[in-house]
Backbone atoms as SQL, in Angstrom:
CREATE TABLE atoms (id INTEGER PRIMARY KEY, chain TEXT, resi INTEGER, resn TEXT, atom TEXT, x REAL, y REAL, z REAL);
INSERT INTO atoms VALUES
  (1, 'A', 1, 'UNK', 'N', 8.104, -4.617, 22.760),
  (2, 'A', 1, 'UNK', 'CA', 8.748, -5.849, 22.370),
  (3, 'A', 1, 'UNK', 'C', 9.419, -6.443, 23.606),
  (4, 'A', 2, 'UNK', 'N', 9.363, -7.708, 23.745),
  (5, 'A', 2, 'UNK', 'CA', 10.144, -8.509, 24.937),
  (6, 'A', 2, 'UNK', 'C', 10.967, -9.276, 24.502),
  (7, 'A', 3, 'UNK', 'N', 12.067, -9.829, 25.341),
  (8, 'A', 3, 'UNK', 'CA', 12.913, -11.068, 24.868),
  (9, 'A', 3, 'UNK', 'C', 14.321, -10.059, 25.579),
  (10, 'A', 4, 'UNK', 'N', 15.332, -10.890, 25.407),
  (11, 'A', 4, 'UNK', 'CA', 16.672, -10.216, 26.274),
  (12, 'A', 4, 'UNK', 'C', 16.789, -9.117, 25.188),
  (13, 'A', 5, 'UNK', 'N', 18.030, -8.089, 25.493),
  (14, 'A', 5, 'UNK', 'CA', 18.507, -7.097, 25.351),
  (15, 'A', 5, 'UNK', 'C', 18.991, -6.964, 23.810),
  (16, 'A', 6, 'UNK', 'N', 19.606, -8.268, 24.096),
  (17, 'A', 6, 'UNK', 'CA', 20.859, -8.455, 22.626),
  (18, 'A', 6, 'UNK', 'C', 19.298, -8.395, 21.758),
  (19, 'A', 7, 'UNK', 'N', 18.369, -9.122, 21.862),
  (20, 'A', 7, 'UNK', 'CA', 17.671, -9.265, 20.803),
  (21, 'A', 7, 'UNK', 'C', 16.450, -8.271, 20.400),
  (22, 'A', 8, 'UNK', 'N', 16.222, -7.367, 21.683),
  (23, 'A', 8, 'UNK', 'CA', 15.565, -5.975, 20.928),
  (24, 'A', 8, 'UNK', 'C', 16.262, -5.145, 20.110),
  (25, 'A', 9, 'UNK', 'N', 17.614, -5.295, 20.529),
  (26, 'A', 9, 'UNK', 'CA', 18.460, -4.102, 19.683),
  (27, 'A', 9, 'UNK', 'C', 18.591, -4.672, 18.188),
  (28, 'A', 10, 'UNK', 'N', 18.846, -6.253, 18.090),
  (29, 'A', 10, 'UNK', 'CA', 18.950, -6.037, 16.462),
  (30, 'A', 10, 'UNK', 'C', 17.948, -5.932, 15.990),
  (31, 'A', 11, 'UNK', 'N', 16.773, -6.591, 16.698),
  (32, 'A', 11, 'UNK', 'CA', 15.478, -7.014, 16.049),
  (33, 'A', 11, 'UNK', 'C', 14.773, -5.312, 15.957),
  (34, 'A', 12, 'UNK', 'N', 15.569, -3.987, 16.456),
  (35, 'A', 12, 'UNK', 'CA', 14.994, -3.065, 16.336),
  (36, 'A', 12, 'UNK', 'C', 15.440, -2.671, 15.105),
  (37, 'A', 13, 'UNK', 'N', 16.800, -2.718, 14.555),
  (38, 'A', 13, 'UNK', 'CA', 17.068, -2.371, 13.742),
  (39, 'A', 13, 'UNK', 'C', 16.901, -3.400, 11.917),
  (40, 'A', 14, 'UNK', 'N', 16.502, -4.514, 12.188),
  (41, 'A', 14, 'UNK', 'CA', 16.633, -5.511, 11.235),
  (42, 'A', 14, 'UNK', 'C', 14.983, -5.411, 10.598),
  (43, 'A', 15, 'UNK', 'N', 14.353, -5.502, 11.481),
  (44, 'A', 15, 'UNK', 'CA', 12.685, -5.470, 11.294),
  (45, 'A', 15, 'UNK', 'C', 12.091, -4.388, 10.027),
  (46, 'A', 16, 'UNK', 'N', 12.176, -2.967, 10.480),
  (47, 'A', 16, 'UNK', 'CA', 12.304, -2.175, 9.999),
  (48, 'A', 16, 'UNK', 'C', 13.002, -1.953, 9.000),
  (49, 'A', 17, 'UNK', 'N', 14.031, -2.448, 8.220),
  (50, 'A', 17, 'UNK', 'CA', 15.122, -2.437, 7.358),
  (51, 'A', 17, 'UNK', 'C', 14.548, -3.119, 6.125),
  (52, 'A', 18, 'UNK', 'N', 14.244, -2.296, 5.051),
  (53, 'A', 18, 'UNK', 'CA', 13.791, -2.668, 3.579),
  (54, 'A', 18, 'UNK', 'C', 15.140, -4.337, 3.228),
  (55, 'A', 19, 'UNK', 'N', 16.021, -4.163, 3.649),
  (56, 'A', 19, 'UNK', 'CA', 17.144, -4.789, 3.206),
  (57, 'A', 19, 'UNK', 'C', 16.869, -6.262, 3.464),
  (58, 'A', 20, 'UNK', 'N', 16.176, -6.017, 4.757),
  (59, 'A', 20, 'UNK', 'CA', 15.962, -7.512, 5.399),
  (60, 'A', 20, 'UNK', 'C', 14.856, -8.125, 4.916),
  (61, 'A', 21, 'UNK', 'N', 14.395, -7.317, 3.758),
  (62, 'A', 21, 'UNK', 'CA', 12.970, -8.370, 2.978),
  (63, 'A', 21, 'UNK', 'C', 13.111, -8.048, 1.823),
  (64, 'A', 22, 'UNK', 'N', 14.292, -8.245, 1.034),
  (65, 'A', 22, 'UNK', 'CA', 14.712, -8.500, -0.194),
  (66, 'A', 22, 'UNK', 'C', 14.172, -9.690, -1.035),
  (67, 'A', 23, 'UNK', 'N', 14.098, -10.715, -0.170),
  (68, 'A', 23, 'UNK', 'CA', 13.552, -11.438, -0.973),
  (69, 'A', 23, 'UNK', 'C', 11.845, -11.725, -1.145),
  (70, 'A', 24, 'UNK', 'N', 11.462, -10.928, -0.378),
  (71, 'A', 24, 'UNK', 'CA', 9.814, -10.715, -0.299),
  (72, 'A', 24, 'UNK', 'C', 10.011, -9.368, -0.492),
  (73, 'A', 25, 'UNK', 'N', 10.393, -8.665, -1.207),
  (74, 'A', 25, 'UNK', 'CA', 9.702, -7.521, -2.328),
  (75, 'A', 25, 'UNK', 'C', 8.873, -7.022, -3.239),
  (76, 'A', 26, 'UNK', 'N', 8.773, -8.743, -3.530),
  (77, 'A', 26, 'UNK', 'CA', 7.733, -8.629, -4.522),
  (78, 'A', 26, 'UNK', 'C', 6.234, -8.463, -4.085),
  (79, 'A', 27, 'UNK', 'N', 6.424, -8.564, -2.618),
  (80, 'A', 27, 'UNK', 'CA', 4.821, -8.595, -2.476),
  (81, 'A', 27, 'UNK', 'C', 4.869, -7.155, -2.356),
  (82, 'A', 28, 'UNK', 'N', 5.459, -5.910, -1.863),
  (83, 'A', 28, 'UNK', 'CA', 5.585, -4.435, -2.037),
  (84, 'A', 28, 'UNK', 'C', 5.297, -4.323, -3.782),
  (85, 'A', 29, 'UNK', 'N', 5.476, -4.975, -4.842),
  (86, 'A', 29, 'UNK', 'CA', 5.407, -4.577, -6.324),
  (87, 'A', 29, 'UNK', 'C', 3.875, -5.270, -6.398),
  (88, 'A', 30, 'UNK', 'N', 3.467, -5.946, -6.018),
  (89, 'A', 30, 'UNK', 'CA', 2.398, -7.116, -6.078),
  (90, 'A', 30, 'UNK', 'C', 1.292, -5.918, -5.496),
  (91, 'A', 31, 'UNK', 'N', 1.488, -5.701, -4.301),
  (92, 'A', 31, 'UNK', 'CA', 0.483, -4.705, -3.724),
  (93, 'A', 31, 'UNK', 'C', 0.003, -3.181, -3.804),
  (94, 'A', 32, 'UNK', 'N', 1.109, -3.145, -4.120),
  (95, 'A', 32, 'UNK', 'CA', 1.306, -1.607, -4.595),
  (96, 'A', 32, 'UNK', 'C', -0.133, -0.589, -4.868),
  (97, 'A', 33, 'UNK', 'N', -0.587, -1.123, -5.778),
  (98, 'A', 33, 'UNK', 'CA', -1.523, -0.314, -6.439),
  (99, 'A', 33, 'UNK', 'C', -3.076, -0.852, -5.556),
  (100, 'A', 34, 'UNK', 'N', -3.441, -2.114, -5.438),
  (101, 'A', 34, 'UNK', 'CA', -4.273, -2.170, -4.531),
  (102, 'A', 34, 'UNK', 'C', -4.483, -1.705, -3.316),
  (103, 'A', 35, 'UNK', 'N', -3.362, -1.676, -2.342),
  (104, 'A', 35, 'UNK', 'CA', -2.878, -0.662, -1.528),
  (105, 'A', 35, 'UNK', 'C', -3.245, 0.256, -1.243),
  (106, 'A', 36, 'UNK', 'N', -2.651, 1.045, -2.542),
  (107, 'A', 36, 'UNK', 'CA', -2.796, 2.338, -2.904),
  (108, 'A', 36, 'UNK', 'C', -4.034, 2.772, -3.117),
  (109, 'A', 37, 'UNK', 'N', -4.883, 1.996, -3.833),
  (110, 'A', 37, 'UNK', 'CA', -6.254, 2.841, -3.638),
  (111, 'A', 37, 'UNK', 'C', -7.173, 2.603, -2.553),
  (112, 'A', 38, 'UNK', 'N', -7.004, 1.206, -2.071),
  (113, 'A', 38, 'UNK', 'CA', -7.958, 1.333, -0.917),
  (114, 'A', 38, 'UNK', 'C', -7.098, 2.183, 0.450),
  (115, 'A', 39, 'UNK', 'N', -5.864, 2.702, 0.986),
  (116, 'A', 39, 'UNK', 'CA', -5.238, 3.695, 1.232),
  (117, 'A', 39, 'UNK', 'C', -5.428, 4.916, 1.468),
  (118, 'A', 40, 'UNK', 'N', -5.942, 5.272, 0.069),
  (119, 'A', 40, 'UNK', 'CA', -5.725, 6.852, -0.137),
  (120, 'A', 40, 'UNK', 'C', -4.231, 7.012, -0.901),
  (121, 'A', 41, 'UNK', 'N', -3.769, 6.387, -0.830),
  (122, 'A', 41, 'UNK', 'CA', -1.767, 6.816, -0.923),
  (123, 'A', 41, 'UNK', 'C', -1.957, 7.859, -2.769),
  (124, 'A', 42, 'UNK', 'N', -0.821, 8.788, -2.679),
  (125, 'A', 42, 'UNK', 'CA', -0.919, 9.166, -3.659),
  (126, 'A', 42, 'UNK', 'C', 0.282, 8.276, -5.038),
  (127, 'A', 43, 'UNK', 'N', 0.398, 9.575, -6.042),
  (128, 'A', 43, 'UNK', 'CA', 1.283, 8.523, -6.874),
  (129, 'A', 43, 'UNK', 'C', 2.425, 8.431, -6.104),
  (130, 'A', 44, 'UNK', 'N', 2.854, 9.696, -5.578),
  (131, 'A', 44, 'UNK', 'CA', 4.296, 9.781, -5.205),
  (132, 'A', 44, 'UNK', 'C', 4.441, 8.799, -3.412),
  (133, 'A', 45, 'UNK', 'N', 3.641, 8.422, -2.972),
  (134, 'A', 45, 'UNK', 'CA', 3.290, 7.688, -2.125),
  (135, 'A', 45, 'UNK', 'C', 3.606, 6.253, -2.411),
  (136, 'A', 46, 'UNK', 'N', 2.937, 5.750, -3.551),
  (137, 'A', 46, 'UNK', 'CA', 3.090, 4.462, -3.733),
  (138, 'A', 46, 'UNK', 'C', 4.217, 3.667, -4.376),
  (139, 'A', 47, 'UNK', 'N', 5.077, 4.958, -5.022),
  (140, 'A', 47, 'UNK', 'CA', 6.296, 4.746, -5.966),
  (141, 'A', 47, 'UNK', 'C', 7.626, 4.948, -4.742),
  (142, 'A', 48, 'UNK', 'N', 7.215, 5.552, -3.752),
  (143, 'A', 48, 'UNK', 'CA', 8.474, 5.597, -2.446),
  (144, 'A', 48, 'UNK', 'C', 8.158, 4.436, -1.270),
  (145, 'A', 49, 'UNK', 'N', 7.619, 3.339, -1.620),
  (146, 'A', 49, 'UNK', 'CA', 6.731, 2.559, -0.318),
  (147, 'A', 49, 'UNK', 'C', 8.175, 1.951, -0.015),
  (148, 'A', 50, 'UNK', 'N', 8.320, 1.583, 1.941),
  (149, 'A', 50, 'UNK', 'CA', 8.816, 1.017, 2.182),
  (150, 'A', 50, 'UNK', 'C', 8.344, -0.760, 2.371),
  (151, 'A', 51, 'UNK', 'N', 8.807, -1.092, 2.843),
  (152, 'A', 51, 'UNK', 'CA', 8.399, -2.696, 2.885),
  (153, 'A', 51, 'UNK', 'C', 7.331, -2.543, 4.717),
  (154, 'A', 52, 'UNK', 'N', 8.000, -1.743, 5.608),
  (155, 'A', 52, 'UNK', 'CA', 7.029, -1.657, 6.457),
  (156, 'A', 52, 'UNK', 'C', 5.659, 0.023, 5.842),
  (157, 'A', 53, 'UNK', 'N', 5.654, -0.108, 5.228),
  (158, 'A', 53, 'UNK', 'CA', 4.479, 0.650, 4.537),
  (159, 'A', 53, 'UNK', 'C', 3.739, 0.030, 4.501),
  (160, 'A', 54, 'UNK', 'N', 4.065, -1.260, 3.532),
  (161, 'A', 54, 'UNK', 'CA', 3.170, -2.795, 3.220),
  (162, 'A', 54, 'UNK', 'C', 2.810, -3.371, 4.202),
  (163, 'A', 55, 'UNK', 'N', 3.684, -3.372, 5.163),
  (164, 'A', 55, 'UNK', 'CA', 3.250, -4.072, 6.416),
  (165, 'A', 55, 'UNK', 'C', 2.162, -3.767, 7.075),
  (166, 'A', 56, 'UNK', 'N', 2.641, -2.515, 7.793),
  (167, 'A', 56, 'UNK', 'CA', 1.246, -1.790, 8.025),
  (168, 'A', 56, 'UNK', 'C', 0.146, -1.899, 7.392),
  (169, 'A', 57, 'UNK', 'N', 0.144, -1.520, 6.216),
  (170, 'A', 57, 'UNK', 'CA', -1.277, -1.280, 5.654),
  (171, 'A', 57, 'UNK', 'C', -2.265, -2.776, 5.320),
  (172, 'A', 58, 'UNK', 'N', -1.019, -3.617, 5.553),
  (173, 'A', 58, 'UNK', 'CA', -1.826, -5.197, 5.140),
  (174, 'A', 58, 'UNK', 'C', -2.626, -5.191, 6.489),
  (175, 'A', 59, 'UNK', 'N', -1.855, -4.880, 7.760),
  (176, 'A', 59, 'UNK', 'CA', -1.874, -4.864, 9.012),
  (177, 'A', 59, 'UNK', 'C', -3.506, -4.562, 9.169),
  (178, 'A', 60, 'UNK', 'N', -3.365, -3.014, 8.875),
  (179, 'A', 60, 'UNK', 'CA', -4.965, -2.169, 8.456),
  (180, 'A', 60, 'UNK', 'C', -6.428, -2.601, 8.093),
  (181, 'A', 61, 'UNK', 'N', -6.117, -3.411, 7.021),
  (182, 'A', 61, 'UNK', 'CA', -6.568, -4.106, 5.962),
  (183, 'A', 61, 'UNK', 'C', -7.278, -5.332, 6.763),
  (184, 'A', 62, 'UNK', 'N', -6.114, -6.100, 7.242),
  (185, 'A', 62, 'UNK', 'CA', -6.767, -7.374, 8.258),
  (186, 'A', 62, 'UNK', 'C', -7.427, -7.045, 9.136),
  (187, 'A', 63, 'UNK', 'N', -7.184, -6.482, 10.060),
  (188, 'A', 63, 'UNK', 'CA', -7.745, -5.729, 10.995),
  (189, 'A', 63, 'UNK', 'C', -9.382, -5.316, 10.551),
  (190, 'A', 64, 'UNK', 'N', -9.255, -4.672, 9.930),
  (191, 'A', 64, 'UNK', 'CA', -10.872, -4.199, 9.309),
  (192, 'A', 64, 'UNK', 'C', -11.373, -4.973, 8.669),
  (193, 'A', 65, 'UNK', 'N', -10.746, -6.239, 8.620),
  (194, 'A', 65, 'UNK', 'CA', -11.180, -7.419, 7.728),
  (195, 'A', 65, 'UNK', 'C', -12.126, -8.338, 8.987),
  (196, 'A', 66, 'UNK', 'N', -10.931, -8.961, 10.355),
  (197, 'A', 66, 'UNK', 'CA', -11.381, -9.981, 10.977),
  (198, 'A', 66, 'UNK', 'C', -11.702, -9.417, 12.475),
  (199, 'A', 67, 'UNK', 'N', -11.359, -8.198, 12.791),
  (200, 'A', 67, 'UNK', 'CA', -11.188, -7.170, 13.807),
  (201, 'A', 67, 'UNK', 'C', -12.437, -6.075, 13.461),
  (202, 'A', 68, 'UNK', 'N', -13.472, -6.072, 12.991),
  (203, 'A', 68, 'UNK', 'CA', -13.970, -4.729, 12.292),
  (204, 'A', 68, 'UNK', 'C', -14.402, -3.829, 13.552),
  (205, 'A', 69, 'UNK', 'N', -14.445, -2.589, 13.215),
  (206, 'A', 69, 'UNK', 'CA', -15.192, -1.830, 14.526),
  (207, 'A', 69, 'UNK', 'C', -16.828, -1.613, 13.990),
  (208, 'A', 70, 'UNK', 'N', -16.830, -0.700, 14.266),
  (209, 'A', 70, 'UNK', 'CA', -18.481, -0.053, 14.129),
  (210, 'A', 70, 'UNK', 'C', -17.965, 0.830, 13.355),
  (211, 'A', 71, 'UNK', 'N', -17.943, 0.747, 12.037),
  (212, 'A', 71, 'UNK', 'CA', -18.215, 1.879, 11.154),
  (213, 'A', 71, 'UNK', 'C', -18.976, 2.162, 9.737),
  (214, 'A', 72, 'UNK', 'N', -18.719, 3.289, 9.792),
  (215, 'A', 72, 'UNK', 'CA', -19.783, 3.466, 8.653),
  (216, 'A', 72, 'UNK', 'C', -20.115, 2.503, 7.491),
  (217, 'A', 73, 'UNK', 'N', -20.252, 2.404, 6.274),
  (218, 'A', 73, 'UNK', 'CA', -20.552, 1.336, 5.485),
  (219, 'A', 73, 'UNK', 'C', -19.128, 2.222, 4.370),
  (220, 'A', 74, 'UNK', 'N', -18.983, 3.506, 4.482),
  (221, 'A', 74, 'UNK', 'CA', -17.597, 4.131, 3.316),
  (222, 'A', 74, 'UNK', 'C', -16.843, 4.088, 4.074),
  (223, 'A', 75, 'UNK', 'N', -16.742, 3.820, 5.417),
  (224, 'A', 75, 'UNK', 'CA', -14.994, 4.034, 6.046),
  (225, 'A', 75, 'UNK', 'C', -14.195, 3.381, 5.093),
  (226, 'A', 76, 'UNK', 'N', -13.145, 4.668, 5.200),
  (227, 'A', 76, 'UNK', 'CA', -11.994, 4.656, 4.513),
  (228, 'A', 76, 'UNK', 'C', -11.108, 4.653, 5.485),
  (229, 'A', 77, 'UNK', 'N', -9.578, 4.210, 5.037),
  (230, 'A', 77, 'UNK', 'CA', -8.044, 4.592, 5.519),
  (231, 'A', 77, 'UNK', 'C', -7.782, 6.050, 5.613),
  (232, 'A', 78, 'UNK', 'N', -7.286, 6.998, 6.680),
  (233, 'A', 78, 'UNK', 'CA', -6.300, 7.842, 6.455),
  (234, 'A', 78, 'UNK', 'C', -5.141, 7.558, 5.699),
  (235, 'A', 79, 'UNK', 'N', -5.102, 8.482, 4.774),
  (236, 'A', 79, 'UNK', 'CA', -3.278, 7.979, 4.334),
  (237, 'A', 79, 'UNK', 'C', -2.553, 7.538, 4.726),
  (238, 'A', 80, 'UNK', 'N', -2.084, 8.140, 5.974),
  (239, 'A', 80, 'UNK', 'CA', -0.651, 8.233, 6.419),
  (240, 'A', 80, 'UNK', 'C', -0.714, 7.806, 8.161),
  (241, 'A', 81, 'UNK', 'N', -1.913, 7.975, 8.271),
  (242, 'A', 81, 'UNK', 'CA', -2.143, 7.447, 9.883),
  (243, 'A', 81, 'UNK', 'C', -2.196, 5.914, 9.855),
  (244, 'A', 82, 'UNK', 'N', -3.059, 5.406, 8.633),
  (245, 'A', 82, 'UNK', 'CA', -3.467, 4.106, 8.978),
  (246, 'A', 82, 'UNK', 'C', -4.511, 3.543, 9.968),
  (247, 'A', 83, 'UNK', 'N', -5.056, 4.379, 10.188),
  (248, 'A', 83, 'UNK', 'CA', -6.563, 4.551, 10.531),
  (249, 'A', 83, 'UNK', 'C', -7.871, 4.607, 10.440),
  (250, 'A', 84, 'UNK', 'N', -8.640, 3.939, 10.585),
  (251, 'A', 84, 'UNK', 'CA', -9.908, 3.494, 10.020),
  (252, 'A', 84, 'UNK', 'C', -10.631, 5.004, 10.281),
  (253, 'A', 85, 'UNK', 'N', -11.621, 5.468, 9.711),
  (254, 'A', 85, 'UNK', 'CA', -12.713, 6.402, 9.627),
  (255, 'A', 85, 'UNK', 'C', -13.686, 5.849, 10.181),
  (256, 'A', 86, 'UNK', 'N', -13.871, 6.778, 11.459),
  (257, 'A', 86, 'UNK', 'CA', -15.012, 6.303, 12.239),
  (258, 'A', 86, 'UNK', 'C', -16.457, 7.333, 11.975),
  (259, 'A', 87, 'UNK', 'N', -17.579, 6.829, 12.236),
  (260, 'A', 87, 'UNK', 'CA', -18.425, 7.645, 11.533),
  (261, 'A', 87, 'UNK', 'C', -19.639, 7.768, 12.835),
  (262, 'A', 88, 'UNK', 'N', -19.384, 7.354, 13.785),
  (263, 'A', 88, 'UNK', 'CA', -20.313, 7.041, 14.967),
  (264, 'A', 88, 'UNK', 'C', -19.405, 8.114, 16.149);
């Protein structure tokens, strides 16, 4: 991250912070379960999500959407890595 000092330190702590996307929560309840299965995530996975959980995995998602690599035609997500399955 770049920009002066003052503003990595909050922006380190604010970003990351479920608190600071209170009012976009709903897209964490909205996504949840779609998420979750293209994911892998389990139950107890998808019922503890943080708001950067969502992030990420939308992140994932796009990425393999407009970014694709070379992979198989079943690549899947790792759970917890967020990592595409490479098959080559």
């Amino acid at each position: 991250m770049g920009g002066c000092p003052y503003c990595q330190k909050e922006d380190s702590y604010r970003f990351p912070a479920d608190s600071t996307y209170t009012d976009e929560w709903w897209l964490v309840d909205d996504l949840r379960e779609p998420l979750g299965e293209c994911m892998l995530w389990s139950e107890e996975k998808k019922q503890s999500l943080t708001f950067m959980d969502i992030y990420n995995a939308c992140d994932a998602v796009t990425s393999r959407m407009f970014e694709p690599i070379h992979a198989c035609d079943n690549a899947t997500y790792t759970p917890d890595a967020l990592m595409i399955t490479r098959c080559n």
